[in-house]
N, C-alpha and C positions, 0 to 999 in steps of 0.2 A: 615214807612219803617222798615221794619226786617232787623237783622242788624245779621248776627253770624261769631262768630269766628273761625279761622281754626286750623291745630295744629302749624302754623308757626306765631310768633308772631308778628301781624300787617299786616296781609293779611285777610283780612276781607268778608264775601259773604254779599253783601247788596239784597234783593229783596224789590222792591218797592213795595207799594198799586196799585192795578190795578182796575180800575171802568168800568167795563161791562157793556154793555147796545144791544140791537139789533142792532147798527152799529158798533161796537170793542169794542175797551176801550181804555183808558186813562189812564196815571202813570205818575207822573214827576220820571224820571229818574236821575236826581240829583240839589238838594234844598241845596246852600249855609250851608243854614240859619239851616236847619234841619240836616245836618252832623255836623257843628258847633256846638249843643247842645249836642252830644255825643264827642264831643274830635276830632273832626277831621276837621281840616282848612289846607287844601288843595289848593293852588292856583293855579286851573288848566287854563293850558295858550293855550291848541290846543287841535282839536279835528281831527282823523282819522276815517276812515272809508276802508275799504277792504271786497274784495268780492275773497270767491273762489270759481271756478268752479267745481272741484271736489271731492268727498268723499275721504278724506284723505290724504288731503291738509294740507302740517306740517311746521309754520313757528314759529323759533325759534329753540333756547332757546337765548333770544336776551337783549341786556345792553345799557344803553346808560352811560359812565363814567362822572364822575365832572370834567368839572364845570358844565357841564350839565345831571346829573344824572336825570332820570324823575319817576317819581309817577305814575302809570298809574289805570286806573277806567273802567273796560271791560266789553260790555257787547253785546250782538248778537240780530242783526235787523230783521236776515233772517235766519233759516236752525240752525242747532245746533253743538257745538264744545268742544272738552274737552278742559279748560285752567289750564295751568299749572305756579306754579308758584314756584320758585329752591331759597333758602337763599343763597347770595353771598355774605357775611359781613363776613369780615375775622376773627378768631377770635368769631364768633358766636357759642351757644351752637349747634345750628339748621344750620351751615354751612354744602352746598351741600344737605340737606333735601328736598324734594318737596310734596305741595301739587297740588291737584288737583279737577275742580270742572265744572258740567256738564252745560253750558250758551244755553240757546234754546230761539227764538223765545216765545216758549210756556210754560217756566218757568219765565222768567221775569228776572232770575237774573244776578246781577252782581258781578266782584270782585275786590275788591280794591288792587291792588298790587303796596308796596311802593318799592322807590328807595331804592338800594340796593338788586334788586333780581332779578332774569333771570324771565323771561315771554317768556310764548310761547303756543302754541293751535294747535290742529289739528280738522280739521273739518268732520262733522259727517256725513253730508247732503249735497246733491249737491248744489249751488249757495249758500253758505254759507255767509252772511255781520258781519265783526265785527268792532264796533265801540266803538271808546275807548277815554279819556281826556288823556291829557297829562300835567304833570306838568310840564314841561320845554321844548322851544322848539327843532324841529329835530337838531341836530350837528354831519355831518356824521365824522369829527376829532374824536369824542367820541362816534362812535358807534360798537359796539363788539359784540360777539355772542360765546357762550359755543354748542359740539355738542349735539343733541339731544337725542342721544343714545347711552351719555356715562356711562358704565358703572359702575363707580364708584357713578353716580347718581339712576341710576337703575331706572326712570320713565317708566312707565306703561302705555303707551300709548293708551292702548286698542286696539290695530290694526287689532288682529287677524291673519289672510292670504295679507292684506292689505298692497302692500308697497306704503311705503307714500311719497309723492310727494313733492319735495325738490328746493328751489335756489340752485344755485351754491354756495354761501356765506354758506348756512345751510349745503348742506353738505360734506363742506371742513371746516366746524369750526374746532378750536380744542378744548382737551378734559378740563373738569375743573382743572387736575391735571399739567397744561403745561401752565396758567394761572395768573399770581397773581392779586389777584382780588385789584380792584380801591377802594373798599368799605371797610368800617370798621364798628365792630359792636357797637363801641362805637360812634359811629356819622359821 
């Protein structure tokens, strides 16, 4: 497994080994044993999965607060999506920073985004699936949401002429400046 890093400290792009043959291939998608040897013990307790129907399908930019803050490991079954992922640790040098990172079907890869940071994706491709672990499970008492088009974060959605396709919850979030965030960057 390739393992690299983003510029946001602990938001990591894993792509797996993929073994081709004339009927598809094969990857373990995620090996205890083998994140464990580079520093990373994760105890993922659920796993989601979501499908969108249409290109430019925007969900996020989304939180889950402590005592159930979650860890999340993203990666795409079906169709391709940008994921995004926003530092919300108060007090961080990289507070309100975002990166972002292209998950396909046909790249393999994945991104490790830990707790303490907004997650969200918009999808590229029609019938879009993403699937993702979760460190902790759903708690909708501590579920929150930053909007996705806040300015003050300035993400780059890549949209184009594309408007993108929204819950009600996304986009009536509010902005990160009207927030105070659950997270700290000291723990």
């Amino acid at each position: 497994m390739e393992i690299t890093e983003t510029a946001l400290p602990g938001v990591l792009v894993l792509t797996p080994r993929r073994f081709d043959d004339a009927r598809g291939f094969f990857c373990e998608s995620w090996n205890r044993r083998t994140l464990a040897e580079v520093g990373i013990e994760i105890d993922f307790v659920q796993d989601n999965h979501s499908l969108s129907r249409d290109i430019g399908t925007l969900r996020g930019l989304h939180y889950q607060s402590p005592p159930h803050a979650q860890a999340k490991l993203v990666r795409c079954g079906r169709g391709s999506l940008l994921d995004v992922a926003v530092d919300f640790r108060r007090d961080s040098p990289t507070f309100g920073r975002w990166v972002a990172e292209e998950l396909s079907y046909d790249n393999g890869r994945q991104m490790l985004i830990p707790a303490g940071f907004l997650h969200g994706f918009v999808t590229r491709e029609a019938e879009t699936e993403v699937i993702y672990k979760c460190s902790d499970y759903y708690a909708p008492e501590c579920d929150g949401a930053i909007r996705f088009n806040d300015p003050d974060i300035g993400i780059d959605w890549d949209l184009g002429d594309t408007v993108p396709i929204l819950s009600d919850k996304d986009s009536t979030a509010p902005r990160l400046r009207d927030v105070i965030s659950p997270f700290s960057h000291d723990g």
